[in-house]
Backbone as JSON Lines, residues from 0, in Angstrom:
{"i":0,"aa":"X","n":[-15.19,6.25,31.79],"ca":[-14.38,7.1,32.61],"c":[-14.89,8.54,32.49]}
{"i":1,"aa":"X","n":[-14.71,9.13,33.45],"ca":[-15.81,10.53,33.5],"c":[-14.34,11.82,33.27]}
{"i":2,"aa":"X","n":[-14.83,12.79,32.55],"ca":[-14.02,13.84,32.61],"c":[-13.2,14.52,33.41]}
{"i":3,"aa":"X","n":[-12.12,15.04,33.68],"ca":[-12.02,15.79,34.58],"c":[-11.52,17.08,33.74]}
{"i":4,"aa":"X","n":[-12.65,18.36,34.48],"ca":[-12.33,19.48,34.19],"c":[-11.1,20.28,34.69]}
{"i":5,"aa":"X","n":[-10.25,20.51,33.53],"ca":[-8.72,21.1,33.49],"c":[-8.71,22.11,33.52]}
{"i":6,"aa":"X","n":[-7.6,23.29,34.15],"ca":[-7.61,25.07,33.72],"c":[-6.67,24.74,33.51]}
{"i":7,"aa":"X","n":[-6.0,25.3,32.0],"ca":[-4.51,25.34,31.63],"c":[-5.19,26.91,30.73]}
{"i":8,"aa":"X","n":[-3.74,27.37,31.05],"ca":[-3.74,29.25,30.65],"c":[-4.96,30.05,30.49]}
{"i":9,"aa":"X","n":[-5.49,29.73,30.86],"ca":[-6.86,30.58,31.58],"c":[-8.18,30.08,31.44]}
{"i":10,"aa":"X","n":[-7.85,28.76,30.57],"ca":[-8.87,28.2,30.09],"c":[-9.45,27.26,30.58]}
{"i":11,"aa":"X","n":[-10.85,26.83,31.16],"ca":[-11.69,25.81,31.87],"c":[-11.83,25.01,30.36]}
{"i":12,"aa":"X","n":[-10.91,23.73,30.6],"ca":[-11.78,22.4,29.81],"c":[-12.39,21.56,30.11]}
{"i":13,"aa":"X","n":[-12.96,21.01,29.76],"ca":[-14.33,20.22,30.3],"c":[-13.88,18.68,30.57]}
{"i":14,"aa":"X","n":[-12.03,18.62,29.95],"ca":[-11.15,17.54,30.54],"c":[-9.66,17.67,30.51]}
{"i":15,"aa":"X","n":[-9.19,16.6,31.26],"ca":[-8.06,16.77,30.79],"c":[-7.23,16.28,29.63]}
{"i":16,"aa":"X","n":[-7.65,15.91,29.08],"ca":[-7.27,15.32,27.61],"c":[-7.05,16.63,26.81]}
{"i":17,"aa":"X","n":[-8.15,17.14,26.76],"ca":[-8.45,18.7,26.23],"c":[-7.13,19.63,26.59]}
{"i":18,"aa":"X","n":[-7.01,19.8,27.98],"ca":[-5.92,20.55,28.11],"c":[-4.45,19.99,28.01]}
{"i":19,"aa":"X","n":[-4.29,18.79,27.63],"ca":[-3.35,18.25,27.18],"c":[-3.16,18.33,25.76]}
{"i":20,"aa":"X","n":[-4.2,18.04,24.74],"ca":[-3.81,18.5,23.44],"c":[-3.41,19.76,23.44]}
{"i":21,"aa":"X","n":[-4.0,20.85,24.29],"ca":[-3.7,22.57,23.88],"c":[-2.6,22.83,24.44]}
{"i":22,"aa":"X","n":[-1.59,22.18,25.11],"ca":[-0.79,21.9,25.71],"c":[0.72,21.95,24.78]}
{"i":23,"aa":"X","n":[0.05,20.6,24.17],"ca":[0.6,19.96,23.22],"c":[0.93,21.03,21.92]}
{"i":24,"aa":"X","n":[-0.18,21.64,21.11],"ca":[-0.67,22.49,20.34],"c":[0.47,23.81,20.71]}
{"i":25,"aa":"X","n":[0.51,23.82,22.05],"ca":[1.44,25.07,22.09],"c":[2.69,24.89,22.28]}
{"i":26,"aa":"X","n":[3.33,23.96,22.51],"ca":[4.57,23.29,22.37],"c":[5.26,23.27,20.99]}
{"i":27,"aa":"X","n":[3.78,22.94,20.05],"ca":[4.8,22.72,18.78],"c":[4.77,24.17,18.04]}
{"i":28,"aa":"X","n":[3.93,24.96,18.75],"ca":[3.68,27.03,18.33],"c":[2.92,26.92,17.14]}
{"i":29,"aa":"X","n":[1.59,26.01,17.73],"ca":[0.48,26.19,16.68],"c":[-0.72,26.72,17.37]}
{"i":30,"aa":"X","n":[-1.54,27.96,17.0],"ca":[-2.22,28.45,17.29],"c":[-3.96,27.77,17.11]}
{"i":31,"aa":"X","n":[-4.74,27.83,18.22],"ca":[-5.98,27.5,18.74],"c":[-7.03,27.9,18.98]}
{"i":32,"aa":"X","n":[-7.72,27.73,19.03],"ca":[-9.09,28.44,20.07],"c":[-10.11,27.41,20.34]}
{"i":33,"aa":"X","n":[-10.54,27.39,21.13],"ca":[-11.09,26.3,22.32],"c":[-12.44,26.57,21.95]}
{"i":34,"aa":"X","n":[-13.4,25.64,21.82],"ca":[-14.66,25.49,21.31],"c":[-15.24,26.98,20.92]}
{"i":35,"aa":"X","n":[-14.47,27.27,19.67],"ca":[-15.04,28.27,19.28],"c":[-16.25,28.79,18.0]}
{"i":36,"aa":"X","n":[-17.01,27.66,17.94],"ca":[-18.2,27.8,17.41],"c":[-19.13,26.65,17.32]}
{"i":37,"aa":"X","n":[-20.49,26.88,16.94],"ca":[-21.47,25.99,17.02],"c":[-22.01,25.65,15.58]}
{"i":38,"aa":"X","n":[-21.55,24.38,15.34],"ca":[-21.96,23.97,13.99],"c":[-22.78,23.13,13.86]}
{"i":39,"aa":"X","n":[-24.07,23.33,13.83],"ca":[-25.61,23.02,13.61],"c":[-25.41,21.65,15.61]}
{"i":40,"aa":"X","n":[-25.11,22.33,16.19],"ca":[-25.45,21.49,17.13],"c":[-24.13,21.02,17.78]}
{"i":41,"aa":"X","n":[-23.31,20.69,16.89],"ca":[-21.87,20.12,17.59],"c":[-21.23,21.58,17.65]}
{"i":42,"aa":"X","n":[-20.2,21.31,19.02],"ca":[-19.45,22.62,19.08],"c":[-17.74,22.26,18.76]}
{"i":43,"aa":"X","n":[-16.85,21.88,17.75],"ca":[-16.02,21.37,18.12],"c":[-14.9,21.64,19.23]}
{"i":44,"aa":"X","n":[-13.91,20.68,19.34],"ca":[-13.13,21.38,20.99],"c":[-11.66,22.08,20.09]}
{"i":45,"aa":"X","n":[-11.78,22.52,19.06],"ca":[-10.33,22.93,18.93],"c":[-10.81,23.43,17.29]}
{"i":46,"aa":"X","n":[-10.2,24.92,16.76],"ca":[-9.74,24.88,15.48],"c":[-8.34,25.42,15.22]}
{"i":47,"aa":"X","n":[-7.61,24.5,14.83],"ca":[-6.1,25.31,14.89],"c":[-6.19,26.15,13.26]}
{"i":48,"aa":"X","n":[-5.64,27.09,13.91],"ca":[-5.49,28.2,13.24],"c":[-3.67,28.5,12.34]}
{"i":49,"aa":"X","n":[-4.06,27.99,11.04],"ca":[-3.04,28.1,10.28],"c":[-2.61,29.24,9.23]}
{"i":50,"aa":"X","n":[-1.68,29.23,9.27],"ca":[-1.4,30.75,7.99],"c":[-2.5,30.31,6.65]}
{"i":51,"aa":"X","n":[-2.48,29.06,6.08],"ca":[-2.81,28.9,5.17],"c":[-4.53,27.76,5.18]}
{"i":52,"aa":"X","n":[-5.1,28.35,6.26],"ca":[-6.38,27.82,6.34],"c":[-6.39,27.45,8.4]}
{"i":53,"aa":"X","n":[-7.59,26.52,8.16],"ca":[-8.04,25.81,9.4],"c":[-8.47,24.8,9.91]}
{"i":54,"aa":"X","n":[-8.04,24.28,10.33],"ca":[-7.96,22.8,11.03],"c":[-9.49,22.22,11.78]}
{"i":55,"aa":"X","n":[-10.56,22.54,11.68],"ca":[-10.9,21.6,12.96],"c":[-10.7,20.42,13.48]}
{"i":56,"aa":"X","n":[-10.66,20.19,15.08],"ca":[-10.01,19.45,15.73],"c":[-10.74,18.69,16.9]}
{"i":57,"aa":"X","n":[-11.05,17.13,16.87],"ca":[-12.02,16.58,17.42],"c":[-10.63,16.16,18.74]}
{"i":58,"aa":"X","n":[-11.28,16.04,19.87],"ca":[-10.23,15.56,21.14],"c":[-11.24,14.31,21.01]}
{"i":59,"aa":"X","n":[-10.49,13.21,21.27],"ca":[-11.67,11.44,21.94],"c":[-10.31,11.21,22.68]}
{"i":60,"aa":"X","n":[-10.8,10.38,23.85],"ca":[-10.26,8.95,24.58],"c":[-9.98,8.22,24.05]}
{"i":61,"aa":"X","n":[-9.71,8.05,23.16],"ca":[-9.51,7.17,22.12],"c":[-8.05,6.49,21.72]}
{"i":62,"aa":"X","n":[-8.18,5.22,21.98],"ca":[-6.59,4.91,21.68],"c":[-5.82,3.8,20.73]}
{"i":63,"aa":"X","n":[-7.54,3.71,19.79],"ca":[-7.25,2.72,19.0],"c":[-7.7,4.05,16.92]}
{"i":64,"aa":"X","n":[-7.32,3.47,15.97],"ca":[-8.39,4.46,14.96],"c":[-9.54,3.39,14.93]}
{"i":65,"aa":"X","n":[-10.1,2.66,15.41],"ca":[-11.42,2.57,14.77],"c":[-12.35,3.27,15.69]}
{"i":66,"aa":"X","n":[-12.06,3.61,17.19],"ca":[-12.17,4.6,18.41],"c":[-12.31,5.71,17.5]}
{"i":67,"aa":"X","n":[-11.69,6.3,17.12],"ca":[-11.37,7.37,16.34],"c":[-12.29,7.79,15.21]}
{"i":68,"aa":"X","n":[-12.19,6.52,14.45],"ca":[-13.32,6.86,13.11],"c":[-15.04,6.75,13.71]}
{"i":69,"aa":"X","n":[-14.98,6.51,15.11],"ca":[-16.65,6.94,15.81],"c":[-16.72,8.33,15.08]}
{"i":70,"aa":"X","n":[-16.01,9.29,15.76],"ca":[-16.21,10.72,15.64],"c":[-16.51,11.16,14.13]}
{"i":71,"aa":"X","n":[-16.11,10.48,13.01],"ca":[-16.24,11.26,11.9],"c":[-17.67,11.57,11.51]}
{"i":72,"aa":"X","n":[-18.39,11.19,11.31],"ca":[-19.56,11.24,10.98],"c":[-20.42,12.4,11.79]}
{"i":73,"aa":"X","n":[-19.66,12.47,12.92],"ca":[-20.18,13.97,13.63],"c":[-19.69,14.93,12.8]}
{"i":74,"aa":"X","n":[-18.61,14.92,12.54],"ca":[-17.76,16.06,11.97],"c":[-18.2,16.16,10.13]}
{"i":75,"aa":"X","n":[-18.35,15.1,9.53],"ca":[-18.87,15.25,8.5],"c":[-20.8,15.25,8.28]}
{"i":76,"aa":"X","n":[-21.25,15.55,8.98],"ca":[-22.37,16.43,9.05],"c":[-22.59,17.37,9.64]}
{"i":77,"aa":"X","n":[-21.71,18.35,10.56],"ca":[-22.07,19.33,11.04],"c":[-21.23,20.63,10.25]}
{"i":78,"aa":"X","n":[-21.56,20.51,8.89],"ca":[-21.56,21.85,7.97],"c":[-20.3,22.43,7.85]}
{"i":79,"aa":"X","n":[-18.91,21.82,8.57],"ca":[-18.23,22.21,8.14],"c":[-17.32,21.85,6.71]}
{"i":80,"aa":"X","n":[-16.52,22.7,6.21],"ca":[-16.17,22.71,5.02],"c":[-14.68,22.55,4.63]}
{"i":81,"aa":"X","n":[-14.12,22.49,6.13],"ca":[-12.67,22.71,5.46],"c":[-12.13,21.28,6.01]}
{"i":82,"aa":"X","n":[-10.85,21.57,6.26],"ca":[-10.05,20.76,6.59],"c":[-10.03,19.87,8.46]}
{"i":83,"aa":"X","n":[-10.39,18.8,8.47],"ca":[-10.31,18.19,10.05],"c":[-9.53,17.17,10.41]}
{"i":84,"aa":"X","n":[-9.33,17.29,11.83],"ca":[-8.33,16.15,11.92],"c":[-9.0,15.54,13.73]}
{"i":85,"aa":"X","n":[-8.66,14.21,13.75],"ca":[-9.29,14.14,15.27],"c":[-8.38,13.28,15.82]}
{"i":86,"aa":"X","n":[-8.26,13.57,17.28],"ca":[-6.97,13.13,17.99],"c":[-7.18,12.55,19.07]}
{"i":87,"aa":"X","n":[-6.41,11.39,19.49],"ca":[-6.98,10.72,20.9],"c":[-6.41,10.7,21.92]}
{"i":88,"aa":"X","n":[-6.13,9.69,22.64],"ca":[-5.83,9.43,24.2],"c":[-4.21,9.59,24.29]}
{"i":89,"aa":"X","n":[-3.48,10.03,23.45],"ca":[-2.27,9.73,24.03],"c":[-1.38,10.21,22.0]}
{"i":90,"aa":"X","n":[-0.33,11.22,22.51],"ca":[0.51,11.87,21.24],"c":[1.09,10.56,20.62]}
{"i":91,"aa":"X","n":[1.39,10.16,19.09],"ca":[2.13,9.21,18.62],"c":[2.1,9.11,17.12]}
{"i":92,"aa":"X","n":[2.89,8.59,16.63],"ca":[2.81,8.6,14.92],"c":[1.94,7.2,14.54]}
{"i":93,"aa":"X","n":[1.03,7.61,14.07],"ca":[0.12,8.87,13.36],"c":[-0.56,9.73,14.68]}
{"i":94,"aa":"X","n":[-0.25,11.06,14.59],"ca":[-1.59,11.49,15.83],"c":[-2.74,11.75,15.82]}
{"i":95,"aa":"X","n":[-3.43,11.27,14.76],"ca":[-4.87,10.3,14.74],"c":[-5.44,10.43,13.34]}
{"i":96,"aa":"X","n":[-6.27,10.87,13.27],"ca":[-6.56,10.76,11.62],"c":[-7.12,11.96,10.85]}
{"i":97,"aa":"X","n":[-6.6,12.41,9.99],"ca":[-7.33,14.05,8.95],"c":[-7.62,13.61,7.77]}
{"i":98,"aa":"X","n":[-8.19,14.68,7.66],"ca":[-9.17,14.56,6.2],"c":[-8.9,16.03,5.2]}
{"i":99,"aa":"X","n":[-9.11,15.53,4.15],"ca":[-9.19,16.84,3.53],"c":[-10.95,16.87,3.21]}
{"i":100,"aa":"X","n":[-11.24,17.73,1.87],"ca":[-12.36,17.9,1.33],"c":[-12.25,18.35,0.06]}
{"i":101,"aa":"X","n":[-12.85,17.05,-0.67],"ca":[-12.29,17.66,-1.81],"c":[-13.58,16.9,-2.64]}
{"i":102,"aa":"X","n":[-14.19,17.68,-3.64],"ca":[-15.56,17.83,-4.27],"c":[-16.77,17.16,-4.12]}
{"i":103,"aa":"X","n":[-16.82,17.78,-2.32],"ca":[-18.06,17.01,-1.5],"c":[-17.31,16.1,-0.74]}
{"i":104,"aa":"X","n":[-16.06,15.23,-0.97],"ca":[-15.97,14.23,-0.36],"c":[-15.01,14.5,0.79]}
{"i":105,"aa":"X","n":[-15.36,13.61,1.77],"ca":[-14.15,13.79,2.66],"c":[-13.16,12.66,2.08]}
{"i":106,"aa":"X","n":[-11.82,12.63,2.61],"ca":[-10.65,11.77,2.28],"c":[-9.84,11.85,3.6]}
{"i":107,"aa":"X","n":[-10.19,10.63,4.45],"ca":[-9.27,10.6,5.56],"c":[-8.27,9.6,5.59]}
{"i":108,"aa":"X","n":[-7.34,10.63,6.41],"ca":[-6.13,8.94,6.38],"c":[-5.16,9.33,7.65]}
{"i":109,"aa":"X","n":[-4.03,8.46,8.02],"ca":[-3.1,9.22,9.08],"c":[-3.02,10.55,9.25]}
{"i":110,"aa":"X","n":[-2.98,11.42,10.2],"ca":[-2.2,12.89,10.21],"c":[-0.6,12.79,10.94]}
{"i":111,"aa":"X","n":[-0.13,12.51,10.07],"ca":[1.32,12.45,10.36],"c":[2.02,13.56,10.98]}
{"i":112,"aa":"X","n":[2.95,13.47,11.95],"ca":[3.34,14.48,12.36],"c":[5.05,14.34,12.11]}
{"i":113,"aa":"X","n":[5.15,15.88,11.94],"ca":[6.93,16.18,11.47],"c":[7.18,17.53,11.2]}
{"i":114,"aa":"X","n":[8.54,17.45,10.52],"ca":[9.16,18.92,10.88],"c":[8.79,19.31,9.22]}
{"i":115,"aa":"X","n":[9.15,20.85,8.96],"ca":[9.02,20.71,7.55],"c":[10.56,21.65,7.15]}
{"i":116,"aa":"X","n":[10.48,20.53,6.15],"ca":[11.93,21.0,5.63],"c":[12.37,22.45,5.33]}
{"i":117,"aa":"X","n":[10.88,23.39,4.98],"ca":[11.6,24.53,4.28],"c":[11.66,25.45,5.68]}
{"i":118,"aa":"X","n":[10.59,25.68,6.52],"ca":[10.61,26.24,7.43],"c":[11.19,25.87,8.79]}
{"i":119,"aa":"X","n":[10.99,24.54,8.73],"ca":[11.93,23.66,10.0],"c":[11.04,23.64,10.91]}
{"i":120,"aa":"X","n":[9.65,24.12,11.52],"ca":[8.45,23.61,12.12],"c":[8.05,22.81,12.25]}
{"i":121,"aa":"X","n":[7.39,22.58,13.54],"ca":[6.64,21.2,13.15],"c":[5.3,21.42,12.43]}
{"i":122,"aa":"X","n":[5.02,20.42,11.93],"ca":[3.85,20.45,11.46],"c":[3.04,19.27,11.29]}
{"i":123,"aa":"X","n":[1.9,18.88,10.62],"ca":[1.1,17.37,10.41],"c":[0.95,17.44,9.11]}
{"i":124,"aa":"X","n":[0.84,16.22,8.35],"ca":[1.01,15.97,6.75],"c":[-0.71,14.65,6.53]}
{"i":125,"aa":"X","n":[-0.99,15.18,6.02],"ca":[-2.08,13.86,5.57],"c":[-1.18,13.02,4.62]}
{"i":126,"aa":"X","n":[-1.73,11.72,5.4],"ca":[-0.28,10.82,4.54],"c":[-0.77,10.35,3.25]}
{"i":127,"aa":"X","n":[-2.15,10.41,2.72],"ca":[-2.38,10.6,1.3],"c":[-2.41,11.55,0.49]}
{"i":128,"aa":"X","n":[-2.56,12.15,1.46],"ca":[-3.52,13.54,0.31],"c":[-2.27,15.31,0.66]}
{"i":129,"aa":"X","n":[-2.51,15.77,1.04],"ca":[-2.54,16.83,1.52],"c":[-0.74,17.28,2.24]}
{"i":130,"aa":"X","n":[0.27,16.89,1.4],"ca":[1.64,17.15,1.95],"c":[2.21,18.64,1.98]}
{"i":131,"aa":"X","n":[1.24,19.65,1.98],"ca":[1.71,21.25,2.18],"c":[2.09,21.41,3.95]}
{"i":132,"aa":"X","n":[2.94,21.88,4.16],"ca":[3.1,22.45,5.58],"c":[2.22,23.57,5.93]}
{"i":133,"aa":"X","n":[1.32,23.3,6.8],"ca":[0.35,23.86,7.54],"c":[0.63,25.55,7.63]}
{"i":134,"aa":"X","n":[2.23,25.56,7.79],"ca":[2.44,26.63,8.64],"c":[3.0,27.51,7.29]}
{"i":135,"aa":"X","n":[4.21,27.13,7.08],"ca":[4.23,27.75,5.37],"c":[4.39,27.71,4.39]}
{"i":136,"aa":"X","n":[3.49,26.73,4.03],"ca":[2.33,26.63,2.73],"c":[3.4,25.77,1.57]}
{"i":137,"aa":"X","n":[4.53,25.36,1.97],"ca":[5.69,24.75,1.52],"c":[4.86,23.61,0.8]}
{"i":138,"aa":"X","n":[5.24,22.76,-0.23],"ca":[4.77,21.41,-0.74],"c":[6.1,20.66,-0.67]}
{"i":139,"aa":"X","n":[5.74,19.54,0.49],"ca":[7.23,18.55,0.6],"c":[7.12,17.38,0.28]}
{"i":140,"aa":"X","n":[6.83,16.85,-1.11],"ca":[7.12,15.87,-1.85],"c":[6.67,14.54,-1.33]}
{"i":141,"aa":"X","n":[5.7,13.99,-0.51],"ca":[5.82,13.28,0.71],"c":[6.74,12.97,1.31]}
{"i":142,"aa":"X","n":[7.12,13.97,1.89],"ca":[8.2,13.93,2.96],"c":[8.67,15.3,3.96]}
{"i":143,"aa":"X","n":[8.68,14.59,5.08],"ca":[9.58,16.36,5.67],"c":[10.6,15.95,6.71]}
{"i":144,"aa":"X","n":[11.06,16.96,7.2],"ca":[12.41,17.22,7.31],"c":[12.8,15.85,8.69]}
{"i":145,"aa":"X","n":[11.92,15.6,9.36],"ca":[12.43,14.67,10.06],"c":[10.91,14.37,11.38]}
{"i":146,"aa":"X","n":[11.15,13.56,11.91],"ca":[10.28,12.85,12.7],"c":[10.2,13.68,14.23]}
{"i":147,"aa":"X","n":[9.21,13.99,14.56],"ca":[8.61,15.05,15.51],"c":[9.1,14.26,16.96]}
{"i":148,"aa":"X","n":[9.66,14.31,17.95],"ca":[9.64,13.77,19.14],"c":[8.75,13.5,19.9]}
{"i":149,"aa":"X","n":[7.64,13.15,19.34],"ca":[6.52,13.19,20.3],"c":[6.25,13.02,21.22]}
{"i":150,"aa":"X","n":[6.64,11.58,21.75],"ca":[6.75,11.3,23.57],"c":[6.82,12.17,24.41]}
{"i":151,"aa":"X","n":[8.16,12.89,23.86],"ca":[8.59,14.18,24.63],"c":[7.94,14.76,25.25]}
{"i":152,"aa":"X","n":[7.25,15.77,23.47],"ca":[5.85,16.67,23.88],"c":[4.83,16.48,24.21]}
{"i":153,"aa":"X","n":[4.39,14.67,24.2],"ca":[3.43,14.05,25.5],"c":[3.51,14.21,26.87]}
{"i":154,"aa":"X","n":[4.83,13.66,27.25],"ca":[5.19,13.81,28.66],"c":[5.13,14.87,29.06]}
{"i":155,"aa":"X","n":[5.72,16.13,28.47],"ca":[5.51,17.45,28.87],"c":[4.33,18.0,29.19]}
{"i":156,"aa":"X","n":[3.41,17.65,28.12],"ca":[1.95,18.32,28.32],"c":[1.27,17.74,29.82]}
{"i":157,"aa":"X","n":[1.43,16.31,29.47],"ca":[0.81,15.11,30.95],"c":[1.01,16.37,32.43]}
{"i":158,"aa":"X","n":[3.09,16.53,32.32],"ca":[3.3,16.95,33.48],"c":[3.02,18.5,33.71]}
{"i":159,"aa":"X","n":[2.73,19.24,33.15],"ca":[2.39,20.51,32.91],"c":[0.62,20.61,33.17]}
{"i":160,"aa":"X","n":[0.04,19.59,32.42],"ca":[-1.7,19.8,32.84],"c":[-1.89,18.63,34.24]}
{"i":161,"aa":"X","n":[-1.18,18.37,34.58],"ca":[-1.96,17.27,35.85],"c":[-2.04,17.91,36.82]}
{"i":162,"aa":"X","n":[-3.33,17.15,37.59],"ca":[-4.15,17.43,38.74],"c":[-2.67,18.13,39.92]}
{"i":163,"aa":"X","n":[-3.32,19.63,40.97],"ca":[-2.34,19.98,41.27],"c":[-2.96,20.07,42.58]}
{"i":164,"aa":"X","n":[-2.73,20.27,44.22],"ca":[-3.69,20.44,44.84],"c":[-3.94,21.67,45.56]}
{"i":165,"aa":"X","n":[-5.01,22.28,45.71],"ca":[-5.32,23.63,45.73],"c":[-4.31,24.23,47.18]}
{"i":166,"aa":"X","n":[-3.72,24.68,47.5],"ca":[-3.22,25.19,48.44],"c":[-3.63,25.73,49.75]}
């Protein structure tokens, strides 16, 4: 299936999937920037930008995780160092899979999505590793405050980025 290039808030994506995650991304008031660098060759399509670090963020068609675990191996050789997560065809618990990095190694597993208890945000939790809230820096015991509506903020994004016709 071939791309279709999306403009959502000023931005040309190279699909609509793309402008549906950033969509998405701004719904739950997590901050982005759209292929903003080149790491030895790959450019990724998203790094969300957290108080307490940074996300890179792979978009796939993807609607299964073994779909999903294609992408890693891009992402774990193109030099980056921190924290990634990659997301597919459609919002849902798990919304696809993150990793941390931790002495050389990557460690991926669900990226769970939810609220966090201390701040009440949403946020995503690595369901092994990594239970700090993204946003502030909280440690929630594996657990947070309650289960993200996702559908919701699927449907919303769908009807907000779809094809519109030029006037």
């Amino acid at each position: 299936m071939n791309a279709i290039e999306t403009t959502y808030k000023g931005y040309k994506f190279r699909s609509r999937l793309e402008a549906k995650w950033a969509n998405v991304f701004d719904q739950l008031g997590w901050q982005w920037e759209y292929e903003p660098i080149d790491l030895n060759g790959y450019i990724p399509d998203f790094i969300l930008l957290w108080p307490h670090g940074q996300t890179l963020c792979e978009v796939k068609p993807a609607m299964t995780r073994n779909e999903l675990d294609l992408a890693k191996p891009k992402i774990e050789t193109s030099g980056w160092e921190h924290e990634a997560m990659i997301v597919g065809g459609g919002v849902r618990d798990p919304f696809g899979v993150i990793t941390q990095r931790e002495s050389g190694s990557w460690w991926w597993s669900d990226a769970i999505p939810d609220t966090c208890k201390q701040c009440r945000r949403p946020t995503v939790f690595h369901e092994n590793g990594n239970w700090d809230c993204r946003l502030c820096g909280e440690y929630l015991d594996n657990s947070g405050g309650g289960n993200l509506e996702v559908e919701s903020v699927w449907a919303r994004a769908h009807n907000e980025t779809k094809w519109k016709p030029a006037r």
